[in-house]
N, C-alpha and C positions, 0 to 999 in steps of 0.2 A: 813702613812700606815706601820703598824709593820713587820718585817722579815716572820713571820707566814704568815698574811694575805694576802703578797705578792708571798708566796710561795702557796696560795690556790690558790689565784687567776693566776699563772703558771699552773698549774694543772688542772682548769678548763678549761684553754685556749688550752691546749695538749689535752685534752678531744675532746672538740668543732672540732679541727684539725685532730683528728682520726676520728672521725662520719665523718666530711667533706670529707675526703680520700676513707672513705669508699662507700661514696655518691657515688664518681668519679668515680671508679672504675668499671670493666662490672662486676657486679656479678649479682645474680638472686634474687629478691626481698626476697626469703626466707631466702637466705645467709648473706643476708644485713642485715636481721630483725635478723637473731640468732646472727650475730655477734657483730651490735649494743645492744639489751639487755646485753650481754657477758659483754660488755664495763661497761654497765651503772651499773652492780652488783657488778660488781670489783670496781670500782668508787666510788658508793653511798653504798656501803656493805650492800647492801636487800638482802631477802631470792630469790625474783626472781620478773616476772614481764610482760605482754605482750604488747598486739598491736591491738587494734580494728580497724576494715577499714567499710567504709559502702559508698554507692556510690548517694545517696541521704537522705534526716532526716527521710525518711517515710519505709526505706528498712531495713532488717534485718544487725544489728552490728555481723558481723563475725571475730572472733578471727583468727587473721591473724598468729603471732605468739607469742611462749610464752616461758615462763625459769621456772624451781622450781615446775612446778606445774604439778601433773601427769596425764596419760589421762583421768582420772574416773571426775577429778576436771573440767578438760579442757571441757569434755562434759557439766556439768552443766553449767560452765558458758558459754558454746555457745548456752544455752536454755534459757539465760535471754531474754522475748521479749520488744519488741520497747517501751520505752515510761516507762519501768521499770527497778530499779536498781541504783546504786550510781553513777556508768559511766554516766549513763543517764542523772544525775545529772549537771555532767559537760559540757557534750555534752550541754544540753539545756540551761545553762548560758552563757557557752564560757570561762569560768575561771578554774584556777585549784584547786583543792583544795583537803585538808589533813584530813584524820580522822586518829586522834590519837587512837583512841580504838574503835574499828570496832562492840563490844558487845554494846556499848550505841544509835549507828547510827542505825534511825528511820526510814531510805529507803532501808536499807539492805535486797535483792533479797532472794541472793543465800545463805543460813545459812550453806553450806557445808562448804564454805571459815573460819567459826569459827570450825568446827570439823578439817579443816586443818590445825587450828593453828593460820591463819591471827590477827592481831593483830591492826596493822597499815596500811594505804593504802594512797598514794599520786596520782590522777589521773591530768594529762594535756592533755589539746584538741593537735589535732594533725592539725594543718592549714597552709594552707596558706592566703595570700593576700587578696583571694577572697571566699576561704569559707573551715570552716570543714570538714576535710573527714575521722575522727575519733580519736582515744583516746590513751594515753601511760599508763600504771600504772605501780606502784613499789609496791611491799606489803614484811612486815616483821613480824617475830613473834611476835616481842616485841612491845612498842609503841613505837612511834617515831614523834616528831616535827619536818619534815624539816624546814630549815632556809628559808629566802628569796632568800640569794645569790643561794642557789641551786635549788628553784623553777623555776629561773629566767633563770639559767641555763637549767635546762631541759626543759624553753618553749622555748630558740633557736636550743634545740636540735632536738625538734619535729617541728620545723619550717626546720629544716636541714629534718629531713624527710617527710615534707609534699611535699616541690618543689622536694625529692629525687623520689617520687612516683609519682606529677606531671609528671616530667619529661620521667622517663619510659614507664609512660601511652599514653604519648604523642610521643615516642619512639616506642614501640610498636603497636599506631596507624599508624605512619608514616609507621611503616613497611608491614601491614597486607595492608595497600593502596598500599605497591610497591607490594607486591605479587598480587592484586590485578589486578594493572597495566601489570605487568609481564605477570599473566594470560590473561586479555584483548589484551595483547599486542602478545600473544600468538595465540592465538583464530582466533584474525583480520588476522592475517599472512593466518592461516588455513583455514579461509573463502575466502580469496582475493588468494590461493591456488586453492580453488576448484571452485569461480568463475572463474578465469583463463581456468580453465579446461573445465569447461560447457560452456567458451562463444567461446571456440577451437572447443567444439561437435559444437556447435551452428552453427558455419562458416563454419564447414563440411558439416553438415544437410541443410543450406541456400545453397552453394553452389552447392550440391547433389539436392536440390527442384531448383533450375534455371536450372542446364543441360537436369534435366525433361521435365522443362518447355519449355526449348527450343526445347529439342526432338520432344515433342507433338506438340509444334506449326507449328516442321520444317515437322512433319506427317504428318499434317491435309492437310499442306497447298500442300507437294508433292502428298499425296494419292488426295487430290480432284482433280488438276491439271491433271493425270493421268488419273482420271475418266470422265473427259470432252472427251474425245476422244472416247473410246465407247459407248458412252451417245449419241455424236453427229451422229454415226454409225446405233445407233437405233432408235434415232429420225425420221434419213435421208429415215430409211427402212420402219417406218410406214407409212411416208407420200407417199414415195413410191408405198405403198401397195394399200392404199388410190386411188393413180390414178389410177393402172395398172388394181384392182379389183371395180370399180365404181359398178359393179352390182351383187357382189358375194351375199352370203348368209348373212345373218340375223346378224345370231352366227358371223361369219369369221369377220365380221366389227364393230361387237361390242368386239370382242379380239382383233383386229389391234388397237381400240380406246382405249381400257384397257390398251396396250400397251403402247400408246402413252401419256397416263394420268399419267402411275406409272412413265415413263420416263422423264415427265415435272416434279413432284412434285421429282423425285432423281436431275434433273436439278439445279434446285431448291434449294434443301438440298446443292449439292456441292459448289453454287457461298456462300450458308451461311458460308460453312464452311470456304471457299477460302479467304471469306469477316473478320472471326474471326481472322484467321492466319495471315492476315494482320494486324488486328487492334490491336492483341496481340507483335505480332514482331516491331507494329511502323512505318509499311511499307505502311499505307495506305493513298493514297494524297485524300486533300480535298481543293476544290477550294474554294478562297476569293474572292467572289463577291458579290455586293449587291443585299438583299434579297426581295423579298414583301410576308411579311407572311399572310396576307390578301389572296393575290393570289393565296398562295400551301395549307392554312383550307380549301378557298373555293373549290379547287382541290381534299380533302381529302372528302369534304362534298360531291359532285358530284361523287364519287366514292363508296361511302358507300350508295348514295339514288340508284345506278344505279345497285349494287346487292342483289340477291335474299335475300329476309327478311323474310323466313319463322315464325320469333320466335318473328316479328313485333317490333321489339327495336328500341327506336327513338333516335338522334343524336341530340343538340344543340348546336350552339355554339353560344359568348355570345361577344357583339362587342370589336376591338381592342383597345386597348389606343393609345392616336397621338402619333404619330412622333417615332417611332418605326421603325429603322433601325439597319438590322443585316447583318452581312458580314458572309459568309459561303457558303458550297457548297448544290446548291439546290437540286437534285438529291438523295444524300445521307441522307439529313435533312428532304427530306419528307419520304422515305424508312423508316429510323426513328419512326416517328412522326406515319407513317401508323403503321406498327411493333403495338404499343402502341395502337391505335385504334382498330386493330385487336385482343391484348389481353384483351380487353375492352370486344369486343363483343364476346370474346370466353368463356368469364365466366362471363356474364350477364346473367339472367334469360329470361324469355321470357318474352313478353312486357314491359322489364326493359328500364331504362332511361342512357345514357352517355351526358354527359356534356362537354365541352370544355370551360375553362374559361380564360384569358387574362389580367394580370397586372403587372405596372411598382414594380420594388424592386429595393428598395437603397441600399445600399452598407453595410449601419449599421444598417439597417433589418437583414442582413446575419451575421453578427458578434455577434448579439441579440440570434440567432440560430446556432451556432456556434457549441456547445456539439452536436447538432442533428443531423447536417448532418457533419460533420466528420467523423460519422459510416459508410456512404456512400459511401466517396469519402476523406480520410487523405489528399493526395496530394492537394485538392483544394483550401484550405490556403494559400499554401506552395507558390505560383503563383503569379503574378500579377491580382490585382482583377478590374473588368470595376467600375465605378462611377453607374453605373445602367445597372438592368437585365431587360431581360423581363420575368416574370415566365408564365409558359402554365402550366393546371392544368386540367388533362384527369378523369372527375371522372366516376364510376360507382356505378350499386344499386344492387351488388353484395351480398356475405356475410362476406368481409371484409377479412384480411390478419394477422392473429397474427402476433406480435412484434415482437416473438422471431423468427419468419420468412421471417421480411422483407428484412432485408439486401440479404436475401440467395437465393432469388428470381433472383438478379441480375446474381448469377456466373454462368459460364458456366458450359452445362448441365445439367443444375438442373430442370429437370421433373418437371412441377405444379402438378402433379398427385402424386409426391412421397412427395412432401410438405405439399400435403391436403391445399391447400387454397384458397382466396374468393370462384373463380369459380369452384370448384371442385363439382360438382354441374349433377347428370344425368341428371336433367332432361333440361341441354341447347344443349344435342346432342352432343356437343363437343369432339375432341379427343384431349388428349395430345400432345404436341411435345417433339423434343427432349432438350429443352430448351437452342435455340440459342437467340428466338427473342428479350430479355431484355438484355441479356448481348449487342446482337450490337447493341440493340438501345443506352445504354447506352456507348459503344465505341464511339459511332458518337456524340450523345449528350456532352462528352469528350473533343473529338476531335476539338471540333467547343468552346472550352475555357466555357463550362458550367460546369451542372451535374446531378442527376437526382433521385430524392427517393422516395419514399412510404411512406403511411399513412394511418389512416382510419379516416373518418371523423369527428370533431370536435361538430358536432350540437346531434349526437347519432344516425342519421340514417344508414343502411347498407351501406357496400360498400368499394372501396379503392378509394384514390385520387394519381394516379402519377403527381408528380410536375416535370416539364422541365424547366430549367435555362438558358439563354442564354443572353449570354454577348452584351448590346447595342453599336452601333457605337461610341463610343465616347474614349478619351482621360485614360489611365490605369495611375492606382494608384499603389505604391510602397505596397505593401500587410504588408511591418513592421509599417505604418502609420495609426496607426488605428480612424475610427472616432470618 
């Protein structure tokens, strides 16, 4: 190799080492692009020369940047479209290639480029590794055959700028991901900030709802306690009255029994209320012993044939399953169980029908129904569950209880008259309570390791079904073992 030759090939190698430099460097892809071309005119002595970018084959070629060529030109050729033009040329071979005199080439777009003078035009792909992502050209007045060695040259130079723009882009992605980040990262802060906050009202507002709770229950239970005492006062005085007056007037002994009637049914109202207070606070004992439920239906049935039926409602009930032993306290569980008979027949129709029906439930029958009565009763999961229940199922031929009512049925307070539902009914004579009697039934039904919910029947006729759940004598299952 001659002195010359070795002296080009120095020069293109200082070449190759500035564009590389320039790669390195943080500048900003415009800065990059004017100062590469800069390079390449001084070098290759063109009149000038730009830079196509496109970011798939099917997208418009945008002139990224450019030298020598003024805006009026730079417009037209950023109107050449896809799929037209000499670029286009190279773009879709992948090779580069020279027109020495730009007037005889037969794809020639943009004719302004000969009113500018162009003469000669060398274009090369701009690639990488894995694919094109646009075009370099040089253009001179004159004609001009580049050589090989320097075609060859400018396709490492635009390989030097294909991974230079890889790189950025991929630079620039990485960054818009940390801002991105940053901002997420931001955000979570600001949310886990003001959950912090809300779950602080939260524990005030929980806290603020149990000292109520406890108020009201510590009310119910002082204010009824207090009221047994003049209760007892005016019981004591009607009966009283009762002897002292055996043969007074008409009137005078139907007001002492007036008396005596408003005084038994406040009687009445207080042990309810005395009975919630306790069931609410946890304070109310219930005895373990064994049960014969045979003994306290047929008890409940004997009670409902022995009062007045003016509205002629009939009772059935429907025989036991064997070997049906429960442990609890019997007093309370029939109190219970009546409670529920009685709302039976407070919102039946007249010559309507109550049922009573009796059967065994396994364990993973209850886990099968598990979303359903969770509405009921959360905590009954949460417990030790028996191997087997007995379910009691009080139905009625009522008009049935919407859904979005059942639950609400149970809390304390809650009027059936302010709910509108099954029995809400004039024509059963009925009066409202003040809606103790579900809530303690369902305390006691609790109490005794069951629980207790509402339905309407499944076959399409009227009516509600209360299920009663109670836990059979037998050996408790760990409730995390499910069957």
């Amino acid at each position: 190799m001659s002195i010359v030759e070795l002296e080009q090939e120095n020069q293109r190698l200082l070449l190759l080492q500035r564009v590389a430099l320039l790669a390195s460097e943080n500048r900003t892809r415009s800065e990059f692009f004017a100062v590469t071309l800069a390079e390449l005119q001084r070098f290759f002595c063109v009149d000038g020369g730009g830079i196509y970018l496109y970011s798939n084959i099917d997208s418009p070629r945008i002139l990224t940047a450019h030298l020598g060529i003024d805006s009026q030109l730079a417009r037209e050729l950023q109107k050449i479209p896809v799929g037209q033009g000499l670029t286009e040329q190279v773009l879709q071979s992948n090779l580069p290639y020279n027109w020495t005199d730009l007037r005889g080439a037969p794809n020639l777009y943009c004719q302004a480029v000969l009113d500018a003078g162009w003469r000669s035009l060398l274009v090369v792909p701009v690639k990488t590794a894995q694919q094109t992502i646009g075009a370099l050209f040089l253009f001179q007045r004159i004609s001009r055959q580049f050589s090989h060695p320097e075609i060859e040259l400018l396709e490492r130079i635009c390989r030097i700028l294909a991974n230079a723009i890889a790189m950025t882009e991929l630079l620039e992605k990485l960054e818009w991901q940390q801002q991105q980040a940053n901002a997420g990262q931001h955000e979570l802060e600001r949310s886990r900030a003001q959950l912090r906050a809300h779950l602080l009202r939260l524990e005030e507002s929980y806290r603020g709802l149990e000292q109520t709770n406890r108020s009201k229950t510590r009310f119910l239970g002082v204010a009824s306690h207090e009221l047994r005492t003049p209760l007892t006062y005016i019981l004591s005085a009607a009966e009283l009255l009762q002897l002292k007056l055996p043969e007074a007037e008409e009137e005078v002994l139907e007001l002492i029994a007036t008396v005596e009637q408003g005084a038994l049914r406040l009687q009445s109202l207080v042990e309810d209320l005395l009975e919630m207070a306790r069931i609410e606070s946890r304070d109310l004992y219930l005895a373990k012993e064994p049960l014969d439920l045979g003994q306290l239906l047929t008890a409940l049935q004997l009670a409902f044939s022995t009062q007045p039926n003016a509205r002629e409602i009939s009772l059935t009930l429907t025989p036991l399953p064997a070997n049906c032993t429960l442990l609890g306290d019997r007093h309370h569980l029939q109190r219970a169980l009546q409670r529920l008979l009685d709302n039976a027949v407070k919102f039946t129709p007249p010559e309507g029908r109550i049922q009573v029906n009796t059967c065994s439930c396994e364990q993973s029958e209850l886990y099968n129904k598990r979303l359903t009565l969770e509405k009921f009763c959360p905590d009954f999961f949460a417990k030790p569950l028996a191997d087997e229940y007995l379910l009691l199922q009080i139905r009625d031929t009522g008009s049935g209880i919407a859904p979005d009512q059942q639950q609400n049925i149970f809390d304390t307070f809650q009027s059936a008259a302010k709910l509108k539902h099954h029995g809400n009914n004039p024509k059963t004579g009925t009066v409202s309570g003040i809606g103790l009697g579900l809530p303690l039934a369902r305390g006691i039904i609790e109490g005794h390791g069951g629980m207790i919910w509402v339905d309407s029947p499944a076959d399409g006729e009227s009516g509600s079904i209360f299920h009663v759940l109670l836990p059979l004598h037998h050996l408790l299952r760990d409730p995390g073992i499910k069957p």
